[in-house]
C-alpha positions in Angstrom: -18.5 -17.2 3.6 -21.8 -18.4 2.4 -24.3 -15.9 1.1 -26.8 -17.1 4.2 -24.5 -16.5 6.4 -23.3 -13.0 5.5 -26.8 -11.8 4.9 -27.2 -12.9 8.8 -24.3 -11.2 9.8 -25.3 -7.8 7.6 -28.7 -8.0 8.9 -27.5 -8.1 12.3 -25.1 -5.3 11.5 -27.1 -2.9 10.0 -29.8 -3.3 12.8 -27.4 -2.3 15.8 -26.4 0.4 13.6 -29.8 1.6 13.1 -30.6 1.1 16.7 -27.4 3.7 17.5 -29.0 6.2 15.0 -32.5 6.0 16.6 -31.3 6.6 20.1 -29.4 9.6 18.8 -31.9 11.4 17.1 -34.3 10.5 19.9 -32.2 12.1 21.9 -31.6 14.9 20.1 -35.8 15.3 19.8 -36.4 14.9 16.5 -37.3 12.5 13.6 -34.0 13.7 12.2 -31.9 10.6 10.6 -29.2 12.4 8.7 -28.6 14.5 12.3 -27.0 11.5 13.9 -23.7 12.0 13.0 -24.0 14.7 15.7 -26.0 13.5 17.8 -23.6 10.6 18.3 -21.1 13.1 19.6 -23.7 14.6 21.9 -23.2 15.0 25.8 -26.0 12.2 26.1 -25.9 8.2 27.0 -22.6 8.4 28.3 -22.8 6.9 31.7 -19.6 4.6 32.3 -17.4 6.2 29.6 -15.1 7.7 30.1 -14.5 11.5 29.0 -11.2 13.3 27.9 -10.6 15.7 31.1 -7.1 16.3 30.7 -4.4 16.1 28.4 -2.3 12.4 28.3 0.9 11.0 26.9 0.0 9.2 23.5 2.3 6.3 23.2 2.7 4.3 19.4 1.8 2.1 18.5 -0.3 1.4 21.6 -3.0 4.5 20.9 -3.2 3.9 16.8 -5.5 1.3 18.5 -9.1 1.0 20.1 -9.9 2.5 23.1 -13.3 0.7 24.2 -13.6 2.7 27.1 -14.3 5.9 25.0 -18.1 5.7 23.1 -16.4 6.9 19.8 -13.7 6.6 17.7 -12.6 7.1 14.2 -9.6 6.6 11.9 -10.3 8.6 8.8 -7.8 8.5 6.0 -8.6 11.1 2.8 -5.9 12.0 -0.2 -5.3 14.2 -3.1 -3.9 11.7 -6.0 -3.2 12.6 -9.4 -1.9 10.7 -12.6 1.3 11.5 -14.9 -0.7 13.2 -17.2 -2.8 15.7 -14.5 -6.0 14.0 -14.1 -7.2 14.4 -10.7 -8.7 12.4 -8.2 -9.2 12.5 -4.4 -10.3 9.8 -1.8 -11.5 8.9 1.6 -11.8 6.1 3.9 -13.0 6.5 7.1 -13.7 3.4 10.0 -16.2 4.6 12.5 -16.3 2.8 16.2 -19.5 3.3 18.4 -19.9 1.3 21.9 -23.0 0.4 22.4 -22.3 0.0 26.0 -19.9 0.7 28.9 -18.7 -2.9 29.3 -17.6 -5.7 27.4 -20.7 -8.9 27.0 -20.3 -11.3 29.9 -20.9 -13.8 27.2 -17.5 -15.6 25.8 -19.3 -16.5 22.5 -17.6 -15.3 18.9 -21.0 -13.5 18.8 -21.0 -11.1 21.5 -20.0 -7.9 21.0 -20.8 -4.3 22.5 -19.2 -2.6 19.5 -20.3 -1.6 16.2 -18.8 -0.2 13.4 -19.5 1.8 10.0 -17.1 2.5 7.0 -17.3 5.2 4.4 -15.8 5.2 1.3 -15.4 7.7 -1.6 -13.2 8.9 -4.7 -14.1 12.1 -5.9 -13.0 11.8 -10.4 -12.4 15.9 -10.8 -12.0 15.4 -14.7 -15.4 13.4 -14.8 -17.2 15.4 -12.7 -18.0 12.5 -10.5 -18.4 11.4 -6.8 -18.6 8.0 -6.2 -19.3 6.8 -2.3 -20.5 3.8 -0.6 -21.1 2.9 3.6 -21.1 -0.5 5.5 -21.9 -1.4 8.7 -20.6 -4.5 11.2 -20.0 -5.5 14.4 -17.1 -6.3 16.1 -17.3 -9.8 16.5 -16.4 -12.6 14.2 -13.5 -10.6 12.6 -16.5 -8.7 10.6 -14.7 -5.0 11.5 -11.8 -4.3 14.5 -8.4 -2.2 14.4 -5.7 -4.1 16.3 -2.4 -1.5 17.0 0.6 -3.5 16.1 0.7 -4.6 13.5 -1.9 -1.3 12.5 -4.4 -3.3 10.9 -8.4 -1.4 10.7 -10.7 -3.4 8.0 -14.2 -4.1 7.9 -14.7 -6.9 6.0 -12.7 -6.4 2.8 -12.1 -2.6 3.2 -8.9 -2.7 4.7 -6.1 -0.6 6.3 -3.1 -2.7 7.4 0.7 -2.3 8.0 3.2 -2.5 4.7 6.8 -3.7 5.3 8.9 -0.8 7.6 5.2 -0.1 9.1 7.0 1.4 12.2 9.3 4.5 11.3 12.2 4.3 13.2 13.3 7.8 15.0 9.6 9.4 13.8 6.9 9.8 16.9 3.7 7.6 15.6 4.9 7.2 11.9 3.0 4.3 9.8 3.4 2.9 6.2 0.1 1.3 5.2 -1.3 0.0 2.6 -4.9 0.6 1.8 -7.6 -1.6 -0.3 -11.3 -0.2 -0.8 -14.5 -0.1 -3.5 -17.0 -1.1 -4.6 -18.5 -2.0 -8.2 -17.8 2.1 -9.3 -14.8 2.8 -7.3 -11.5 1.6 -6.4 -8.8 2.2 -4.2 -5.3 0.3 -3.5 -2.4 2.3 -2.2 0.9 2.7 -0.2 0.9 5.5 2.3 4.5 6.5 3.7 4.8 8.3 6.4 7.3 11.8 5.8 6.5 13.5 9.2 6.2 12.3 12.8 2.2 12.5 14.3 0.7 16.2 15.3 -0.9 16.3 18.7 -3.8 19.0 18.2 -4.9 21.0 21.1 -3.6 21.1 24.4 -0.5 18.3 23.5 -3.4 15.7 22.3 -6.5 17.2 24.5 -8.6 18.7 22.0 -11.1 20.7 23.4 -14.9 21.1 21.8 -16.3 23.7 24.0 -15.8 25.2 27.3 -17.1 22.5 29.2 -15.0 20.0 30.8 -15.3 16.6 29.3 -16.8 17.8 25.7 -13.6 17.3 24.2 -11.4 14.9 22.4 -7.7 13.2 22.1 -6.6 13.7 18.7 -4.0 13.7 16.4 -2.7 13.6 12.7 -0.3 11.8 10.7 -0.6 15.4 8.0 2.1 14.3 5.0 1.8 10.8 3.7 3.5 10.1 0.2 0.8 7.9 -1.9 1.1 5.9 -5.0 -1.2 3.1 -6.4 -3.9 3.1 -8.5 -7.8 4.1 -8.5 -10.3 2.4 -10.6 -13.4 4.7 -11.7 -16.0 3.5 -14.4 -13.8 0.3 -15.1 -10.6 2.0 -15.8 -7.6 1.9 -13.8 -5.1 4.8 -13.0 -2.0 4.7 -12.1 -1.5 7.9 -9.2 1.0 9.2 -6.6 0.0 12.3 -4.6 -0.3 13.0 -0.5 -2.7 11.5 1.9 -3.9 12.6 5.6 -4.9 10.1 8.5 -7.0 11.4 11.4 -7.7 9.6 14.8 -9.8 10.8 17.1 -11.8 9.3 20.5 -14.3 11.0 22.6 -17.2 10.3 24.9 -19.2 14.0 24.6 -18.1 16.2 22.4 -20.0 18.3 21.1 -22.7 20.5 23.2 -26.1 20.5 22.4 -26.1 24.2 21.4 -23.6 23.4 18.3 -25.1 22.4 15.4 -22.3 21.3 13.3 -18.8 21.8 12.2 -16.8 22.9 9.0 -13.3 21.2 9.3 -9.9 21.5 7.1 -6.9 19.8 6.4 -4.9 21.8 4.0 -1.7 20.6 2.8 0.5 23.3 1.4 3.3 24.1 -0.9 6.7 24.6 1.5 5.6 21.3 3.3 3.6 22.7 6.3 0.0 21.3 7.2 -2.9 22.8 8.3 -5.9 21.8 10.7 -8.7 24.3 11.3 -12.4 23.3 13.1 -15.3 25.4 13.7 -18.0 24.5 15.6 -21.3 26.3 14.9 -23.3 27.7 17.3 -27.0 26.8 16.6 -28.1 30.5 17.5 -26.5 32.8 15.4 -26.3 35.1 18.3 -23.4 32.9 19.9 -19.8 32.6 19.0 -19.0 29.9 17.3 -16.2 27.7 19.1 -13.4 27.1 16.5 -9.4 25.8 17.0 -6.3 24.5 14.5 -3.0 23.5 14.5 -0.2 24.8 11.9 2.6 22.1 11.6 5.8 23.4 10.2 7.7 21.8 7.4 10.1 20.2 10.7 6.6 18.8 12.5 6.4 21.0 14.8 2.9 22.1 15.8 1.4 25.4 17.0 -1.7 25.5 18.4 -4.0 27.8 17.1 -6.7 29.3 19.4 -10.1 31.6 19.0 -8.7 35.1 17.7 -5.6 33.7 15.4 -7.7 32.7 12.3 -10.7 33.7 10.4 -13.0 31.6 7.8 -15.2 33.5 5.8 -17.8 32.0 3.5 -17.6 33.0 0.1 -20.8 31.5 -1.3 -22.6 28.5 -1.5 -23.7 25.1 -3.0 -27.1 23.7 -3.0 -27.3 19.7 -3.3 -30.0 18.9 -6.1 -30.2 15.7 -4.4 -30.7 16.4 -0.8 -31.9 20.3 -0.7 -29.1 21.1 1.5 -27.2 24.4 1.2 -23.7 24.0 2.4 -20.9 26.3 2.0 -18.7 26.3 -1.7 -15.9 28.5 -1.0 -13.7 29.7 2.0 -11.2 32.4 2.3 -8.7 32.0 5.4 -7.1 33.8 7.4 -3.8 33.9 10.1 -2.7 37.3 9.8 0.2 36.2 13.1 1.9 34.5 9.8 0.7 36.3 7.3 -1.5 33.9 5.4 -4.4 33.8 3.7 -6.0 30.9 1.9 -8.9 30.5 -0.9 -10.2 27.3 -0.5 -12.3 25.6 -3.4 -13.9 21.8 -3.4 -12.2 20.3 -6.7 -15.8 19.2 -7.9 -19.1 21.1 -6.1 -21.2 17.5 -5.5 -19.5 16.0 -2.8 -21.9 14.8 -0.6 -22.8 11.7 1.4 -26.1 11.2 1.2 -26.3 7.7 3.6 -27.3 7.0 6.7 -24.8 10.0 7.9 -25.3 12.7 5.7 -22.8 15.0 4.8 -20.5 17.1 2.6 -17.1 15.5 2.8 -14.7 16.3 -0.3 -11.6 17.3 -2.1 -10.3 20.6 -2.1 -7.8 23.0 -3.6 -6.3 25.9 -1.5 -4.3 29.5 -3.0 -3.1 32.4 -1.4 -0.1 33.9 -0.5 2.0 33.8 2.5 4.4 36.3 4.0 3.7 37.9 0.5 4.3 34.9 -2.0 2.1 33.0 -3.4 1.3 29.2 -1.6 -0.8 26.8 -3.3 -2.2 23.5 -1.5 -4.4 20.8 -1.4 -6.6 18.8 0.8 -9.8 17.8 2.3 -13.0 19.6 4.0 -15.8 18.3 5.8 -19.3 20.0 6.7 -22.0 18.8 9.0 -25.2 19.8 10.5 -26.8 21.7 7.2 -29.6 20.2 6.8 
């Protein structure tokens, strides 16, 4: 492509992006940019969407696909990776969807589109004490940025998640092998995910609810164990790594109420091969309860649901950004006394923060504790929003 052309195309990209982002934050009543990324998930604009009501049937490889009738979706892949001789790194890569509108353009031109879409990606270097992370933004026309289901393929431009040889598991429920390519001039990422454990329906079999109100929820689930080797590239050096990644998909219309400000969420994997999903939804007024929910997947993949009342997260202290001002929490301790657990969880590196159009503190994460009386290690991923 010539350099004309694809500074039309980003040009066009980045304004529909910036147009979603405006009418978020105008809706939410204030000159707030970094608030969109809840204010996207907001109960507003959402006429001719559809809305998760009631719990479905997820069917693979159909639903690892777009569904355009929802206003958002995401497919968010993040990892713990480390080399042969301990040096540490994590990752993320995350494809946003956002529908601008209910229905697809009249229009049959290549051009016309009512989808947009934004990519993050990040490698967190624990031994360097760096965080490297990058955004883009397309529309989903032209082949700029799409996911297709079969063969899985999700890319914008040349960040790319597509399906490896064996792709489909045979005799494991939603089970991918992938291959991932993504950086930038800093960073680098290209690995092989295989899937060890079949998908984990959160909530009510899929239905994961974000408050009380009907509608202001999500489907969701988890692929929670992926085996990962390949190499990352940080400060023009390339590292040869293996370690476990997680891959999140999630659609929604409204899911968040306009009383919640934000939410901590966790993906722990743990020593003894089980999983862990926790969210909490913060109330904006401290005087409200705070609307949280998990899943615990056993070492067989089966899932539990875990509802207000089974676990406790309790902030331990705190981290202020020297680039943004922002105070976010720096260390959890959790707790599921039903199987007696309990969890410290610590970021691998304290700045991990995306400070882009979206920002937030997404980042690597080490858990310990003990469980039933023994001590459990684990690893994984947190991500905070709303602090600013």
């Amino acid at each position: 492509m010539n350099r004309p052309l694809r500074s039309l195309y980003r040009w066009t990209a980045l304004t529909a992006a910036l147009f979603i982002i405006a009418c978020a934050d105008r809706d939410a009543g204030g000159a707030q940019p970094a608030q969109s990324v809840v204010g996207t998930l907001s109960p507003v604009n959402t006429d001719g969407f559809r809305k998760a009501l009631a719990p479905a049937a997820f069917t693979f490889p159909r639903d690892h696909g777009t569904h355009p009738e929802f206003k958002t979706e995401w497919w968010y892949f993040t990892g713990n990776l480390g080399t042969a001789d301990g040096r540490r790194f994590g990752y993320q890569l995350t494809l946003f969807r956002v529908a601008v509108t209910p229905a697809p353009p009249a229009s049959a031109s290549a051009w016309a589109t009512n989808q947009t879409y934004m990519a993050h990606f990040a490698v967190t270097d624990v031994a360097g004490d760096e965080f490297y992370y990058d955004e883009r933004f397309a529309r989903g026309a032209l082949g700029l940025a799409g996911v297709r289901a079969a063969p899985f393929r999700a890319w914008l431009e040349d960040w790319r998640v597509s399906a490896a040889t064996g792709a489909a598991v045979r005799g494991c429920d939603g089970c991918l092998n992938l291959r991932i390519s993504a950086g930038n001039d800093a960073a680098a990422v290209a690995l092989f995910l295989t899937s060890t454990k079949p998908a984990a329906r959160h909530g009510d079999n899929g239905l994961s609810q974000k408050s009380a109100t009907p509608g202001n929820a999500s489907y969701y689930y988890s692929l929670t164990r992926l085996a990962t080797e390949g190499t990352i590239e940080v400060d023009g050096q390339t590292h040869a790594v293996t370690g476990q990644s997680w891959f999140d998909h999630e659609w929604s219309t409204s899911a968040l109420e306009d009383a919640q400000a934000g939410w901590d969420w966790f993906s722990l994997q743990l020593s003894g091969q089980a999983e862990l999903m926790l969210f909490r939804l913060r109330a904006r007024d401290p005087a409200d309860a705070d609307f949280v929910s998990g899943s615990y997947v056993a070492p067989d993949g089966r899932v539990s649901r875990l509802r207000p009342g089974d676990f406790a997260i309790e902030v331990l202290n705190s981290w202020t950004s020297p680039a943004t001002g922002v105070a976010y929490p720096g260390q959890w301790r959790i707790r599921i006394p039903r199987r007696r657990l309990v969890l410290d969880v610590t970021p691998l590196i304290r700045r991990q923060e995306l400070n882009s159009a979206f920002r937030y503190w997404e980042g690597a994460v080490s858990a310990t504790g003990r469980h039933r009386e023994r001590p459990i290690s684990g690893a994984g991923y947190v991500e905070l929003t709303g602090y600013h």
